[in-house]
N, C-alpha and C positions, 0 to 999 in steps of 0.2 A: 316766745323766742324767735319763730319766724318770721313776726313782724318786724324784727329790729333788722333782718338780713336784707339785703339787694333785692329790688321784685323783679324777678329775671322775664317776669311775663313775656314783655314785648318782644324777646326773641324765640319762645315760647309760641306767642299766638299769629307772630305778621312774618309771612314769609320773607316779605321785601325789605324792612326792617332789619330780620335776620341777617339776608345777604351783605343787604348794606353794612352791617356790623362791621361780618367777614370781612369784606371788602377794605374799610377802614383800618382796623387794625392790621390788613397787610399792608395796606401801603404805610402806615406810622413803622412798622417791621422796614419797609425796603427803606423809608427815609434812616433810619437808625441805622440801615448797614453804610449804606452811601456814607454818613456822617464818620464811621469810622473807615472807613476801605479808604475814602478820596485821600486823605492824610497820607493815610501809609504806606497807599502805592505812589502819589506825586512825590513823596520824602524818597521814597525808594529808587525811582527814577532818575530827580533830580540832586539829591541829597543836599535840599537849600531851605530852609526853613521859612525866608520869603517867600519862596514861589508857594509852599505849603499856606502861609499864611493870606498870599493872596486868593488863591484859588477859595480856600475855605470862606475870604470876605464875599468874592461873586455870589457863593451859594448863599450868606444868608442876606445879599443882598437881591438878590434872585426871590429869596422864601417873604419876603415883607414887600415886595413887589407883585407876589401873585398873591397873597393875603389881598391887597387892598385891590389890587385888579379884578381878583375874582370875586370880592363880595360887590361890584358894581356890576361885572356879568351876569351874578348870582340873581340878581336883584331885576335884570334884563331880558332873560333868554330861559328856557323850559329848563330848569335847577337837573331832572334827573340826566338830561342828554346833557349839560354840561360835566355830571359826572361819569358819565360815559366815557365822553371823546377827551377829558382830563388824564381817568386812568390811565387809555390807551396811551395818548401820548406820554405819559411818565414810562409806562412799562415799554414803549420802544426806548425812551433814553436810557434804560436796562442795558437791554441788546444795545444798544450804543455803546455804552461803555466796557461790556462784556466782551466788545470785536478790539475796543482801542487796548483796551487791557490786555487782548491775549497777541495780535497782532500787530499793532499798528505803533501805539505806545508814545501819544501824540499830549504833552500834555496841555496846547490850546485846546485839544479837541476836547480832554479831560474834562478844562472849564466852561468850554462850551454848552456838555450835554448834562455839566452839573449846574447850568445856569436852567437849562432846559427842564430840567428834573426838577429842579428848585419852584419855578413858574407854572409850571402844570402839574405837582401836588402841592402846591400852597391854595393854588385854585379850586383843587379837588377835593380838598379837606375844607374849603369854607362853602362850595357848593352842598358836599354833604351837612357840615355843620344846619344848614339854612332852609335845606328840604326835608330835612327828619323830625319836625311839627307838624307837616303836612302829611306823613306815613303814620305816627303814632299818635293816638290819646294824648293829648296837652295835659292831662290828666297823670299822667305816666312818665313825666320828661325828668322828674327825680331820677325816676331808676335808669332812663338812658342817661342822664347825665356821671351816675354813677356807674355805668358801662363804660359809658364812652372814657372815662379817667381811668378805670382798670387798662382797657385797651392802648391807652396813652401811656401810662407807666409802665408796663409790659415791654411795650415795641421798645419803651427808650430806655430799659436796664436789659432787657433778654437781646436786641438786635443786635446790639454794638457788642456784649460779651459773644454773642456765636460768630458775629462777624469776626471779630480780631482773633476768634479761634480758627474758624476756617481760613482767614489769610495767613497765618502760622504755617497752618500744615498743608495748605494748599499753592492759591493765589488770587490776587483779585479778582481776574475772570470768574472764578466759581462763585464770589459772592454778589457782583454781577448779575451772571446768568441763575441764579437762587430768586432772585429779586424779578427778573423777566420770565423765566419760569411759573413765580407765583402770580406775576400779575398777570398773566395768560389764564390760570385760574380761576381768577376776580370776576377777568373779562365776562369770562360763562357766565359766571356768576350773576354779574349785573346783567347778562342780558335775557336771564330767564325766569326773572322776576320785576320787571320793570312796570313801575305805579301807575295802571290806567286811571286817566283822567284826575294824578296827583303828582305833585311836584311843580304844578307850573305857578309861574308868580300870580299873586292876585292885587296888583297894584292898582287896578281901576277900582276894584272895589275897599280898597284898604285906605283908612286916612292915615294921615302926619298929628305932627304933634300938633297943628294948629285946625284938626278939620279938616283939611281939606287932602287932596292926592299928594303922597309925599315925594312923588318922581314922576314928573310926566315922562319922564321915558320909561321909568319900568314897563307900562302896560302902555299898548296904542290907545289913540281915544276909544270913546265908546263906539257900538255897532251901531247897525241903521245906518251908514255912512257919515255918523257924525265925525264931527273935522278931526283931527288927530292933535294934539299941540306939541312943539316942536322937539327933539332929542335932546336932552342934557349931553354936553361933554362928559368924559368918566371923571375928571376933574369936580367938574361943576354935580354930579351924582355923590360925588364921594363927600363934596361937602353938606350936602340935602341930607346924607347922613348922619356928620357930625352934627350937624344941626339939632337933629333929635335926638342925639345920644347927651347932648346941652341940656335941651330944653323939658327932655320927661324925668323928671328928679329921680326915681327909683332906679334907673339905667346910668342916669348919671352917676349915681351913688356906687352903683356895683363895679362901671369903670374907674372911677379913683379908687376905691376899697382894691381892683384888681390890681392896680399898678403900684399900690401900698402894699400889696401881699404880695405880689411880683417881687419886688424887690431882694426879700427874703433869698432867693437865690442867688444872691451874693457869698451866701454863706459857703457854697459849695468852692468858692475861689478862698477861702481859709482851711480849708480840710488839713490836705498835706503841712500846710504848715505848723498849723495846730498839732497832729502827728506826733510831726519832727519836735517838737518845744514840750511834747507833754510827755509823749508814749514813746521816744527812741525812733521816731521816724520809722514805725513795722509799715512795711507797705500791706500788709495783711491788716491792719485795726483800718485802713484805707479803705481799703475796700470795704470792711466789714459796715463802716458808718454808710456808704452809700447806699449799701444794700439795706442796712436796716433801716433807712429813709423811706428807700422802695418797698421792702414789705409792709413798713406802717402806711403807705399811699394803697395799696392794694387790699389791706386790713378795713382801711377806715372806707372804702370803696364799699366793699363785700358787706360791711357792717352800718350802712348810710340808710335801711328800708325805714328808720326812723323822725328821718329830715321833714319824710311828706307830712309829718303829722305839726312840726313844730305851729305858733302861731303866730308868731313875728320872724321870719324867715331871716328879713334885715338885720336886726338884731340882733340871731342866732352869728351871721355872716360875720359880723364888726367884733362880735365875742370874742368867735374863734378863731378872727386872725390875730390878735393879742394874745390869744393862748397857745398859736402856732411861736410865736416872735418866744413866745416864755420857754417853750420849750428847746428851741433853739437856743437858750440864755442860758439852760440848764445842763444843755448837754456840753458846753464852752466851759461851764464852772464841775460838773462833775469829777472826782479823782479817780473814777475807776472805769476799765473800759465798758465793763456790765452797764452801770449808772448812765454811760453818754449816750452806749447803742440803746438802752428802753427810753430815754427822752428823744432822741431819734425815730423813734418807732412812732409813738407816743406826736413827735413833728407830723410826721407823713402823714400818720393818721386826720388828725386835725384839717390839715392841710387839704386833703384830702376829701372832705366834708366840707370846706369851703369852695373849690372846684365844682361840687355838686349844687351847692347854692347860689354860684356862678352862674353858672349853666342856665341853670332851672329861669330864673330871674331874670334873664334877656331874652331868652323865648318868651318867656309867658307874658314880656311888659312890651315885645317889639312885634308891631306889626308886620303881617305877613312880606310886604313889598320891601319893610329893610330891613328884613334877617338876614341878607346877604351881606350890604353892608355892615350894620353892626355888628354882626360876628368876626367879619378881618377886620374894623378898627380894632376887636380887644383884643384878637391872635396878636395882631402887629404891636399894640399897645403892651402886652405879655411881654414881647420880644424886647422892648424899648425899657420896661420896668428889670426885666434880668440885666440888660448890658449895664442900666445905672446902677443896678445891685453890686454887680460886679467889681465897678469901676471905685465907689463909694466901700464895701469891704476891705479893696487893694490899698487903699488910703488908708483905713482904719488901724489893718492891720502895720502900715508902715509906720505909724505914732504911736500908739500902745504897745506894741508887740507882740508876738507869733501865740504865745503860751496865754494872752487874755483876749487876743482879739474878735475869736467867734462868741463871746459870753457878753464883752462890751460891745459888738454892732449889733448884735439882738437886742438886747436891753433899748438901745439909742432908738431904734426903729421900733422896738414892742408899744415905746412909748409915742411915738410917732404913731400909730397904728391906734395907739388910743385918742389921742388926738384925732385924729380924721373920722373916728366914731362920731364923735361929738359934733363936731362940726356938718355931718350927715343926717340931718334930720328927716328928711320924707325918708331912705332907705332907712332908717331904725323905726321906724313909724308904720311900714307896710306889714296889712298884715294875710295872714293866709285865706281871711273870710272875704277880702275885698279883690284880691286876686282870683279865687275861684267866682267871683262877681262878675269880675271882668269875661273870664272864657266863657 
């Protein structure tokens, strides 16, 4: 039985590891309050739903700017001091907005320090993304990846319900100053555990997909005073990226499979209406599916200690996102709210266990010098696969109608999703004895 749970070791046996957790899951905690406070107090302020809407585009155009910035940083400069000096600056635009919140009440300054906020934890999360192979057993990176997604579901169902409680019976400022407060915490945190002689990029020593150094800028030339060769622009980095995320098929595979399974977040833009057409519109069964989304993500998290055993990993992947898409199909066609919330459950879960093979599968396939990159292309790629989910359900739902539309855009896409299995031949094909080859 305990084999089939989460191996919690690594926060267990490495300090730094540990912290770094901590650290993590505060900051996905203060992104998740930000995400709901900036709404309610610029609506509150200005009472315009533009200016709300704009403000909220800055931010995530902000968060897919430091996604793909900082995994070229990431990729450039000592990964743990970049999550240092990220923190900090995220947890001053805290205090930033904690002073315009309670005094000032500015709301360019609003979008200013939520552009700011936006840019140095998009950074800060693909920095740590990209140095926590270098802190833990490669061996081990199931069970952080199945942390790291507890940690992620958590911050984004727990943050935003205590946020929009605390601004109820408070005010912004207190959720604010919550979020600068904690990352005053962090700060400690990361700074009394920091990984001598680990986290820094090994780009001199790491090849590309073709042999040779995948960035001459990651790393300077070699020692001995051998010449150095010249700095890629972040542009020209970011494409040395894509490049191999093209070219090594198994990473390939996991970025289309991600942005195939991304999509699936569409579904969240039919809830309410599904609701209103099935169930009377209870904003209570509303909430209840989200939630029970969230505890089958944190179920199927807790319950993943099984994944490291699989032996076609790939295959596992492409499985389960057709069984995520089915279950989604099932909880659209169920007539009773029981029935939708355990295919619900039953989504998350699944869901859940593919995040983990996610994970696992770009560390273990991407060289040390572009796990920076690689990781904000699929953050941002993530971000690009929800907005089309989105945009693509809203459609759906506008031609079928309200009462069949979350059961017909699963379906549509389950089958889509089996399609792109097929079509992914090296990711169905990898398997666990040639990866543990490679490390």
């Amino acid at each position: 039985m305990a084999s089939l749970l989460v191996d919690v070791s690594p926060l267990r046996e490495d300090r730094t590891f540990r912290n770094l957790f901590v650290a993590r899951t505060i900051l996905l905690f203060g992104v998740g309050i930000v995400a709901v406070t900036v709404p309610l107090e610029v609506y509150g302020r200005t009472g315009s739903t533009p200016v709300v809407g704009m403000v909220t585009a800055i931010e995530s155009v902000a968060f897919v700017v430091g996604y793909l910035g900082g995994g070229v940083l990431a990729d450039r400069v000592d990964r743990w001091l970049l999550v240092r000096v990220t923190w900090l600056i995220s947890g001053t635009t805290f205090a930033g907005l904690a002073v315009n919140a309670a005094w000032i009440g500015s709301t360019p300054l609003t979008a200013a320090l939520v552009a700011a906020n936006g840019l140095s934890g998009a950074t800060c999360i693909t920095a740590m993304l990209a140095v926590t192979p270098s802190i833990v057993d490669r061996a081990k990176l199931h069970a952080v990846g199945a942390l790291n997604t507890v940690s992620l579901r958590l911050g984004a169902v727990v943050a935003p319900a205590v946020g929009g409680i605390v601004f109820a019976v408070a005010s912004a400022a207190w959720n604010y100053t919550a979020g600068a407060l904690a990352a005053a915490v962090t700060w400690v945190l990361l700074m009394v555990a920091p990984p001598p002689g680990r986290g820094r990029t090994t780009a001199a020593a790491s090849a590309g997909p073709d042999g040779d150094r995948p960035d001459a800028a990651a790393g300077a030339g070699g020692g001995d005073g051998a010449p150095q060769e010249p700095v890629e622009s972040p542009l020209a980095a970011l494409r040395s990226g894509a490049r191999f995320a093209v070219r090594e098929p198994v990473v390939f595979g996991v970025m289309v499979a991600g942005l195939v399974g991304m999509v699936g977040g569409g579904s969240f833009v039919l809830v309410p209406a599904f609701v209103e057409a099935r169930f009377g519109g209870s904003s209570t069964v509303v909430g209840l599916m989200y939630s029970a989304l969230a505890a089958g993500v944190v179920l199927g998290s807790l319950g993943s200690g099984w994944v490291r055993r699989s032996p076609r990993p790939g295959r596992l992947l492409l499985a389960l996102m057709v069984l995520c898409y089915a279950c989604y199909a099932l909880a659209g066609a169920a007539p009773t709210v029981a029935l939708v919330l355990a295919a619900l459950v039953a989504a998350g879960a699944t869901n859940a266990i593919e995040e983990v093979l996610r994970y696992t599968l770009l560390q273990l396939r991407t060289p040390d010098a572009l796990l920076g990159r690689v990781n904000s292309l699929f953050a941002a790629q993530a971000m690009t696969g929800a907005a089309i989910g989105a945009v693509v359900a809203g459609f759906v739902g506008g031609v079928v109608g309200d009462g069949d539309a979350l059961w017909v855009y699963n379906t549509v896409t389950g089958l889509v999703a089996a399609a792109t299995g097929l079509l992914l031949g090296p990711l169905r094909r990898v398997t666990r004895a040639s990866i543990e080859e490679e490390r």
